[in-house]
C-alpha positions in Angstrom: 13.4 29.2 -3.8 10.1 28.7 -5.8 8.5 24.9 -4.5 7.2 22.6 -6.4 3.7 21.6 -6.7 2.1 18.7 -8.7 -1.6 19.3 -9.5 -3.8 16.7 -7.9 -5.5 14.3 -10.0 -7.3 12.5 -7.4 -10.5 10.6 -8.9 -14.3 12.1 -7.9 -14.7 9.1 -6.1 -12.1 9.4 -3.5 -13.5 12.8 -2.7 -16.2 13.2 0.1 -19.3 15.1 -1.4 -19.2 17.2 2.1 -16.3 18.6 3.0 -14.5 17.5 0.0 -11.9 15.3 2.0 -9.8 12.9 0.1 -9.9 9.3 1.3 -5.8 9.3 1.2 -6.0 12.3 4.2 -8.6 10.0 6.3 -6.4 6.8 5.9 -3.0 9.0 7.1 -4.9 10.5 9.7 -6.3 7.1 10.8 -4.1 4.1 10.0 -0.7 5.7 8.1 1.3 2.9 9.8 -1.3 -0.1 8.5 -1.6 -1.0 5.1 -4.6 -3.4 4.7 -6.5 -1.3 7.5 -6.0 1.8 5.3 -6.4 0.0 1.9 -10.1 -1.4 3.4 -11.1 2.0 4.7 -10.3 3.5 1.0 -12.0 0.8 -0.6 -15.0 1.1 2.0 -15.0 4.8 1.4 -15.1 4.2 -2.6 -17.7 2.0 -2.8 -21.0 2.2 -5.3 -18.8 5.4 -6.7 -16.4 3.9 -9.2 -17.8 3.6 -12.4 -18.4 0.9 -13.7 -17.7 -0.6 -10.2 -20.1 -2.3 -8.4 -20.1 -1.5 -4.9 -20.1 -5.6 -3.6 -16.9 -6.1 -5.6 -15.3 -2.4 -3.3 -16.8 -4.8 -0.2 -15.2 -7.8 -1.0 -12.0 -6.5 -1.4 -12.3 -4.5 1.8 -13.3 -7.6 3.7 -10.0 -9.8 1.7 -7.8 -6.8 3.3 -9.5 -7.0 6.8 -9.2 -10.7 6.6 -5.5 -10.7 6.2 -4.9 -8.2 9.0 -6.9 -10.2 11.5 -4.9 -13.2 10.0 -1.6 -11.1 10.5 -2.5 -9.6 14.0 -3.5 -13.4 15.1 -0.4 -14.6 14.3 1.9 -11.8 15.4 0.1 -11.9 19.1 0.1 -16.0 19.5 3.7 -16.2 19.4 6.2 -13.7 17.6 8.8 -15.9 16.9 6.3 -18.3 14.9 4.9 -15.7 13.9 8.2 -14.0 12.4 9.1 -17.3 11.0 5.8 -18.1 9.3 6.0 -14.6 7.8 9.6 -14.5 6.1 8.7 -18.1 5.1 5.1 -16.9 3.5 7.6 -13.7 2.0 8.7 -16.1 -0.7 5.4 -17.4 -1.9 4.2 -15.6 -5.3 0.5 -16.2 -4.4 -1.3 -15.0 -0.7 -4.5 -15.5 -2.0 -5.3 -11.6 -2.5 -4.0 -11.7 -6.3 -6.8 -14.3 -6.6 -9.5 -12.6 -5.0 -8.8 -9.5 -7.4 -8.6 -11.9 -10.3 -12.0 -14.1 -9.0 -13.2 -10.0 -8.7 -12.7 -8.8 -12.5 -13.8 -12.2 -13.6 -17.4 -11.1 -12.1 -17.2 -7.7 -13.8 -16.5 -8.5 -17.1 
């Protein structure tokens, strides 16, 4: 049985210029089982290489994602019952503050 493959159409900026490793294979190798770590690192890892993509606005989102981690892991280790409680609640909400970063984010590019 013949498999399968997709070509990869990964951007040049999520490539290392070294050993040409893509930031997807660090972020599964490092944190497959945490999003907002792994989204930081990628953004982190992008940064200045984006075009048209200043390498502040890669930092700032980076930092919103580390920020709501270290919200999440403060939360989840103070007690895990309010902590389970405050996040099913906070489930509901449309807005967590990180669609408004990004928006506050484009505003400054454009």
């Amino acid at each position: 049985m013949k498999t399968l493959t997709l070509p990869t159409m990964t951007p040049k900026y999520y490539i290392g210029k070294h050993k040409g490793i893509e930031a997807f294979d660090v972020v599964l190798d490092f944190q497959e089982d945490n999003y907002n770590l792994g989204t930081a690192i990628t953004y982190l890892l992008r940064a200045g290489k984006k075009p048209n993509n200043p390498m502040a606005q890669d930092i700032r989102k980076a930092i919103a994602h580390l920020e709501k981690e270290l919200e999440h892991q403060t939360r989840k280790s103070a007690n895990h019952l309010e902590y389970f409680e405050h996040h099913t609640s906070s489930a509901k909400l449309k807005d967590d503050g990180m669609a408004l970063l990004y928006q506050q984010i484009n505003k400054e590019k454009d």
